[in-house]
C-alpha positions as CSV (number, residue, x, y, z in Angstrom):
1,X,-23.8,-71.8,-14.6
2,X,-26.3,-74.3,-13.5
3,X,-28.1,-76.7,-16.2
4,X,-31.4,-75.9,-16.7
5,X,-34.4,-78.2,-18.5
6,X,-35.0,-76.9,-22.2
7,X,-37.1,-78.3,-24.7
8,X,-35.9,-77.7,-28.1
9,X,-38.6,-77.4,-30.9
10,X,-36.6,-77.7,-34.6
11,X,-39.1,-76.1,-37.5
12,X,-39.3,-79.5,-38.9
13,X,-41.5,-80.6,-35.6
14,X,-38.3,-82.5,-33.9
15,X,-38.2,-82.1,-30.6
16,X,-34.9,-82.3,-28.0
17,X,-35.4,-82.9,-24.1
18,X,-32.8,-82.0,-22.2
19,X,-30.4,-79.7,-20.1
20,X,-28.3,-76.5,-21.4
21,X,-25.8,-74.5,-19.7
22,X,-24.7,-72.7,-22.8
23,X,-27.5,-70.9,-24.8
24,X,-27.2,-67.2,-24.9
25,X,-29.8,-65.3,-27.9
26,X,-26.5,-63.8,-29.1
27,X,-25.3,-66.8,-30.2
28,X,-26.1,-69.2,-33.4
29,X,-25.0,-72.6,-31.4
30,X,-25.3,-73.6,-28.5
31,X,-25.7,-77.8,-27.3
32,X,-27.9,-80.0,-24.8
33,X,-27.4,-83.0,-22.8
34,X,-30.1,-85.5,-23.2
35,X,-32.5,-86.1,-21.0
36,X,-32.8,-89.7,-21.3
37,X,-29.1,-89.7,-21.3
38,X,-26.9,-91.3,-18.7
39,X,-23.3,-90.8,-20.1
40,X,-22.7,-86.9,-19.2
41,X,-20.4,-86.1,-22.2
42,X,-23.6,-87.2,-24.3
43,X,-24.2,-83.3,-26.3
44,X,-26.6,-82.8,-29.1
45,X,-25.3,-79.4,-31.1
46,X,-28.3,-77.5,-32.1
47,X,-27.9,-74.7,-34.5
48,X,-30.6,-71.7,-33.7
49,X,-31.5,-70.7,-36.6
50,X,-32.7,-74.9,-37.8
51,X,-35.5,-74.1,-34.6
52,X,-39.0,-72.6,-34.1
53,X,-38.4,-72.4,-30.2
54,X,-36.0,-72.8,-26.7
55,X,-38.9,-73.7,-24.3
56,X,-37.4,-73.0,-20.7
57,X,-39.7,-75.5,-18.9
58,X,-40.1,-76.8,-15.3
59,X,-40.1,-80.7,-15.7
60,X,-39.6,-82.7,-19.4
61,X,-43.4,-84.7,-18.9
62,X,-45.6,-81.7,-18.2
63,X,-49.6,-81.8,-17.3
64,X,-51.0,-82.6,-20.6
65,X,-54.6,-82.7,-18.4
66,X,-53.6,-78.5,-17.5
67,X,-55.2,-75.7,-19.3
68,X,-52.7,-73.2,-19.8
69,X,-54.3,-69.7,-18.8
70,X,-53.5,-67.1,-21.2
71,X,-55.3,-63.8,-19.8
72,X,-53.9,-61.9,-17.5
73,X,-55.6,-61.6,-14.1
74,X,-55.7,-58.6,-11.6
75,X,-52.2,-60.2,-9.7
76,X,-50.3,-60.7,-12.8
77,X,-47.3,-58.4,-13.4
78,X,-46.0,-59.1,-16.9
79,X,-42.2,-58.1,-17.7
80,X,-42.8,-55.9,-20.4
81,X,-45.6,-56.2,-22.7
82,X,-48.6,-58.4,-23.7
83,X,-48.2,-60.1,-26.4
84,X,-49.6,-62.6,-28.8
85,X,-47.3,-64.6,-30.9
86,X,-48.4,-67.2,-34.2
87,X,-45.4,-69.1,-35.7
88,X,-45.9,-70.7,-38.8
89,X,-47.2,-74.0,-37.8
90,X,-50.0,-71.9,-36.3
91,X,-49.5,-72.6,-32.6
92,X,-50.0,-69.4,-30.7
93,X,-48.3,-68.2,-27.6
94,X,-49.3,-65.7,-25.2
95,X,-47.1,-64.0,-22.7
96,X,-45.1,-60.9,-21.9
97,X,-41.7,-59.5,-23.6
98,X,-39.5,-56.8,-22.9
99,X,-37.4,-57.1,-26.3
100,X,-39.2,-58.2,-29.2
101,X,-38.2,-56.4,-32.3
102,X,-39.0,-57.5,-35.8
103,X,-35.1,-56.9,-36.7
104,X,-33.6,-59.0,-33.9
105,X,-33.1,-62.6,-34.9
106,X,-35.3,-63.7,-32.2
107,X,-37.1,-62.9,-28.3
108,X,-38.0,-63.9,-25.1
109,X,-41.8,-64.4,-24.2
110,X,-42.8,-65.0,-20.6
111,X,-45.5,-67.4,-20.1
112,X,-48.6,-66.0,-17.5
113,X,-49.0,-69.0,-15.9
114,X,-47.7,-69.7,-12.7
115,X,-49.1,-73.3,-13.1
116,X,-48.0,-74.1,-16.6
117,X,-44.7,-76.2,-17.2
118,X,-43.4,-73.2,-19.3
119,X,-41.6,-70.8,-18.0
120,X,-40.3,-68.5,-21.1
121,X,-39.2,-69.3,-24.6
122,X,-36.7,-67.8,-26.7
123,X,-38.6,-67.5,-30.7
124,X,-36.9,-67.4,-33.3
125,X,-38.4,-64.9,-35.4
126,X,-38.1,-66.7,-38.4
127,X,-40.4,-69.5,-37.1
128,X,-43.0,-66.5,-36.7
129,X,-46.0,-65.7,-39.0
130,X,-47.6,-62.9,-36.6
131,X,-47.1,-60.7,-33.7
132,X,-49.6,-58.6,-32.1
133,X,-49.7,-56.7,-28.8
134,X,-52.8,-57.2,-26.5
């Protein structure tokens, strides 16, 4: 499995930069190399249920000058649904999902942007204070 760039987001406003090759939603560990890390058996352990969010993202610096878009437009083909998400530190997400259920221990949300650095984020439902479908 290749690595790919996650940035982890801990409840507690932590954050971890780096690359995975080993998180599955099934599963309550998982680790991540460092991005600022040179030595390749550097691993960070992160335990799911300690985070708010998995951001799958496209490079670790983003644009901070881009405006993320968050409606869809006539091109857009969401996976799934539309959805609006507010986790308890009152950031909102919008996107698409295919699997969100209240019961499940978490989902995936599909950002709309084509231009954003985000790509999708696992949520841990926990770390959620509303859900609503657009």
């Amino acid at each position: 499995m290749e690595p790919t760039k996650v940035v982890v987001r801990y409840r507690d406003g932590r954050i971890v930069k780096g690359f995975t090759q080993n998180f599955f939603p099934n599963k309550p560990t998982f680790y991540v190399h460092p991005a600022n890390s040179r030595n390749p058996e550097d691993r960070i352990d992160i335990t799911v249920k300690d985070l708010k969010a998995v951001f799958f993202v496209r490079d670790f610096s983003g644009n901070a000058k881009h405006k993320e878009r968050k409606k869809l437009s006539l091109e857009d083909r969401p996976q799934g649904r539309f959805i609006e998400v507010t986790c308890k530190d009152n950031e909102v997400l919008i996107g698409s999902t295919a699997g969100y259920d209240a019961q499940r221990p978490g989902f995936f949300i599909f950002f709309i942007d084509s231009q954003g650095n985000n790509v999708k984020a696992y949520i841990v439902a926990d770390a959620v204070s509303k859900v609503r479908y657009l």
